[in-house]
C-alpha positions in Angstrom: 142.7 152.5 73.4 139.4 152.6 74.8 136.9 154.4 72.7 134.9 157.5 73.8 131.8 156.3 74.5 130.1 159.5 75.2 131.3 161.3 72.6 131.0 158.1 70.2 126.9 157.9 71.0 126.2 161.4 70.0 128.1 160.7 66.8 126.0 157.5 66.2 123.2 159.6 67.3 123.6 162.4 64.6 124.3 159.7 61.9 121.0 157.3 63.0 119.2 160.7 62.6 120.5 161.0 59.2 119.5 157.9 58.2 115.9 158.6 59.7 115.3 161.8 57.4 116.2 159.7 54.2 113.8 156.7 55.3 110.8 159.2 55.7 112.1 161.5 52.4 112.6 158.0 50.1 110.2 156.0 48.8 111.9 152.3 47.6 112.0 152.4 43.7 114.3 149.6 42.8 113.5 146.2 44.9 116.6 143.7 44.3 116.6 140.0 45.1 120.0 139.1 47.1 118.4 135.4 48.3 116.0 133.2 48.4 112.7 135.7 50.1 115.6 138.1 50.7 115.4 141.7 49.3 117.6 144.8 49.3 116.0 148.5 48.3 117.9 151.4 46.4 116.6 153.1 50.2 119.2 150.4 51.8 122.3 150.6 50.1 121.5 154.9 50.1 121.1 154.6 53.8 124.1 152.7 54.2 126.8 154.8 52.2 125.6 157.8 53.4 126.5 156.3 57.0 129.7 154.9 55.5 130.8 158.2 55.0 129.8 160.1 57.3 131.2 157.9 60.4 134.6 156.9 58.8 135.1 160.9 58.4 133.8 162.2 61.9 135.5 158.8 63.2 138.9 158.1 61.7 140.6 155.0 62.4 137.6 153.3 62.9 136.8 150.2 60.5 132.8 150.1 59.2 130.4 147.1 57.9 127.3 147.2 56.3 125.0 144.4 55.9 124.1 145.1 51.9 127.7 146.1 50.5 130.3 144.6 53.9 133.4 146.4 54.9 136.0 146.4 57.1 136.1 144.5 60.3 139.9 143.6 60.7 140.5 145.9 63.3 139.8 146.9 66.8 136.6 148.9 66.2 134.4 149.2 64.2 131.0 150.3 63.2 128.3 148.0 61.9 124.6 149.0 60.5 121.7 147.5 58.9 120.3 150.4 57.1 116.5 149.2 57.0 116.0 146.5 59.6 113.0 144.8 58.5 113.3 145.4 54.9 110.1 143.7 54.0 107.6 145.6 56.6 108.9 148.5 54.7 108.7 147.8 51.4 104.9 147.3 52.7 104.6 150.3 54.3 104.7 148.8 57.7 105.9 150.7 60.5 107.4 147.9 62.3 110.9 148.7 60.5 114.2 150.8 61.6 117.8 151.8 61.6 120.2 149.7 63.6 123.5 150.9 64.2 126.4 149.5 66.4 130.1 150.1 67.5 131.7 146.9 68.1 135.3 147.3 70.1 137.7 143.8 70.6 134.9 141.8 69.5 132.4 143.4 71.3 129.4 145.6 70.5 129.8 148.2 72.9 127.6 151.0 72.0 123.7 150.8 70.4 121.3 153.2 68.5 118.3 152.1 66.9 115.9 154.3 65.7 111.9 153.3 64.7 111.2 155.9 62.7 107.7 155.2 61.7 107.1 154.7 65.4 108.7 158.0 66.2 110.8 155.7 68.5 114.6 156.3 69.2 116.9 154.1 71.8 120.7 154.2 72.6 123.2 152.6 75.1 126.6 151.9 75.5 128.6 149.9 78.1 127.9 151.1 81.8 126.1 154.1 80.3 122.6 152.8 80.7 119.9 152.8 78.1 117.5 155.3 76.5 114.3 155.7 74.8 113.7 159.3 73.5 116.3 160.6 76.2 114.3 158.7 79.2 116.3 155.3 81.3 114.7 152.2 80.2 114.1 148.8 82.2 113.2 145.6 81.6 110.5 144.0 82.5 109.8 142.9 86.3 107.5 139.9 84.6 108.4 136.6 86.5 105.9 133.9 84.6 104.8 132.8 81.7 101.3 133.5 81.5 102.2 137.0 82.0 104.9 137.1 79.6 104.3 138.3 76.1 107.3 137.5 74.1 108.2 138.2 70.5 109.9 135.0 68.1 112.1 135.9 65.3 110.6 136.1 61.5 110.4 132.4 59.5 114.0 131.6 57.6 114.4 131.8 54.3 117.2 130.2 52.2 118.7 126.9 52.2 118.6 126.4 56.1 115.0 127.3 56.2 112.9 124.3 57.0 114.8 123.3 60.2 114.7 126.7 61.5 110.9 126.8 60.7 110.6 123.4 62.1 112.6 124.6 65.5 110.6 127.8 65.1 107.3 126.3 65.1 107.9 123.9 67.8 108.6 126.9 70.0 105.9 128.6 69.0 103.7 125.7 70.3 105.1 125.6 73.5 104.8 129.3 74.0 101.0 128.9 72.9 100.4 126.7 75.7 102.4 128.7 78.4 102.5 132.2 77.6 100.4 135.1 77.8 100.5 136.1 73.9 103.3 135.6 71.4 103.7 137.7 68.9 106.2 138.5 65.6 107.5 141.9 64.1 109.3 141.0 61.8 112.7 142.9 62.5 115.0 141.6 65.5 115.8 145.5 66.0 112.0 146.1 67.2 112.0 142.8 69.1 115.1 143.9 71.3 114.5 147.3 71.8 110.9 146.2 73.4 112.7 144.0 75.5 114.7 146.5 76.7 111.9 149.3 77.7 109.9 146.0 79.5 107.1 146.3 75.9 107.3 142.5 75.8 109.2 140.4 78.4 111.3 138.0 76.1 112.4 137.8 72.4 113.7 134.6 70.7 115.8 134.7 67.4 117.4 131.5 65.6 120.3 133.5 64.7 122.8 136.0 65.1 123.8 138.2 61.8 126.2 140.7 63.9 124.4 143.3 61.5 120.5 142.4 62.8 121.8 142.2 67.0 124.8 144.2 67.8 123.0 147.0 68.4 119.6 145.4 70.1 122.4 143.1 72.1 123.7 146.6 73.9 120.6 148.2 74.7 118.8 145.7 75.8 121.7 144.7 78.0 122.1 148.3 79.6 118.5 148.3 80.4 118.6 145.2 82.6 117.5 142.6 80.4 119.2 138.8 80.0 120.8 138.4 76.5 122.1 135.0 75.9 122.9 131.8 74.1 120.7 129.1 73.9 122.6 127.2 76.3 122.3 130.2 79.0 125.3 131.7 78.4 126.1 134.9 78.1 125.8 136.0 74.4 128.8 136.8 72.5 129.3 137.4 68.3 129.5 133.4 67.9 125.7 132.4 69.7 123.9 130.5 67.7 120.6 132.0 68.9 119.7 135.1 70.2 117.8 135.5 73.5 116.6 138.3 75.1 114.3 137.8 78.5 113.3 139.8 81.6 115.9 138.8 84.3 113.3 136.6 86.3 111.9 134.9 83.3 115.2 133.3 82.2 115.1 129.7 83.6 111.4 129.7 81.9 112.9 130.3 78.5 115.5 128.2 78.7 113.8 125.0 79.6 111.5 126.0 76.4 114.5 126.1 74.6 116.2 122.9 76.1 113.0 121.1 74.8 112.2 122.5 71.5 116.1 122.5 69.6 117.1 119.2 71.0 118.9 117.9 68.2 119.4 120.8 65.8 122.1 123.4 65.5 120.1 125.3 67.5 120.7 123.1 70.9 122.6 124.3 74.5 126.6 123.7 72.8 126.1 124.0 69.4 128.7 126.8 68.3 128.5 127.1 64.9 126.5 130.4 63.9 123.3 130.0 62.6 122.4 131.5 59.8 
């Protein structure tokens, strides 16, 4: 059975502005290391089982995952949520942080909220329903070159696959320097997508594809006209390796960036493995 999508946003909705009045009420008081640079708050895991709850309740036979404590995804839908996207700009008291929550149906995210609190920032979509910012349709950008493109790259990698990916990631950088208007990083893939999709910045560019950090961003930018794909140009799916999100007309730019810069990594046009 098809979900209801309408009825299924407001829910998300409701929850995502749950999870906004505990970010601003909760201050983090118990920092915990789960990797290498990698850091989960006491703010995190509350964010996240208070969603558990409430959405497995108000939505019954729906599965849930969350990307400090896991779940379910073994059946036909499910929710998914990073409860502080951009963990470390908020233990920092930087704004650029938020909620990212996503209903993913046969293997497909289907419905997107994220919410930037500190921004006062709140975006939704779902499937043929268009996308919102604060209740307003969104587009992407109508930018068709280069130097007037700002795009956003994905934060530096941490753990045991991090010097390629900063290798890859620098060497795009580089050629971005050279072509494009500005570059820029947030630090939180949420923030990155969700500017693609109201046209803020023109293109984003993530090595990777944690269904937690995209789902979400993956929808709305979608529903508000933007490209999301693979490195390779396809279309993006739960098994990309990289993440790209571009204004329609700047796609062929992006890729032959791309074509260039991850020749032989794991990052390169047929590579299917996920990146971590």
């Amino acid at each position: 059975m098809n979900p209801d999508l309408p009825a299924l946003v407001h829910l998300a909705r409701s929850v995502t502005e749950g999870a906004e009045q505990q970010l601003h009420a909760l201050t983090p008081g118990q920092i915990t290391a789960k990797g290498d640079r990698d850091m989960v708050t006491d703010v995190d895991l509350a964010i996240e089982r208070q969603a558990r709850e409430t959405l497995l309740h108000q939505a019954p036979g729906t599965g849930f995952f969350g990307e400090e404590e896991g779940g379910n995804t073994d059946v036909e839908t499910y929710w998914i949520i990073d409860p502080v996207d951009g963990t470390a700009n908020f233990i920092r008291s930087l704004p650029l942080c938020g909620i990212s929550l996503a209903l993913v149906h046969q293997g497909v995210p289907v419905l997107g909220v994220i919410s930037l609190p500190f921004l006062h920032r709140r975006y939704w979509a779902a499937t043929d329903l268009g996308a919102f910012r604060d209740g307003h349709p969104i587009r992407a950008s109508a930018t068709r070159t280069l130097p007037e493109a700002m795009i956003a790259i994905g934060d530096y990698g941490t753990g045991h696959d991090a010097p390629e990916r900063n290798r890859v990631a620098l060497s795009i950088q580089d050629r971005l320097a050279e072509q494009a208007q500005r570059v820029r990083m947030f630090g939180s893939a949420a923030v990155d997508m969700v500017l693609v999709a109201d046209g803020s910045i023109d293109a984003c560019i993530t090595l990777g594809n944690h269904d937690w950090d995209m789902a979400a961003g993956v929808v709305i930018a979608r529903e508000g006209g933007a490209v999301v794909m693979d490195t390779d140009g396809s279309p993006h799916t739960p098994d990309s390796v990289t993440t790209i999100a571009t204004a329609p007309h700047l796609r062929d730019a992006v890729l032959d960036i791309l074509r260039t810069t991850t020749a032989g990594t794991r990052y390169a046009a047929g590579e299917r493995s996920r990146a971590c």
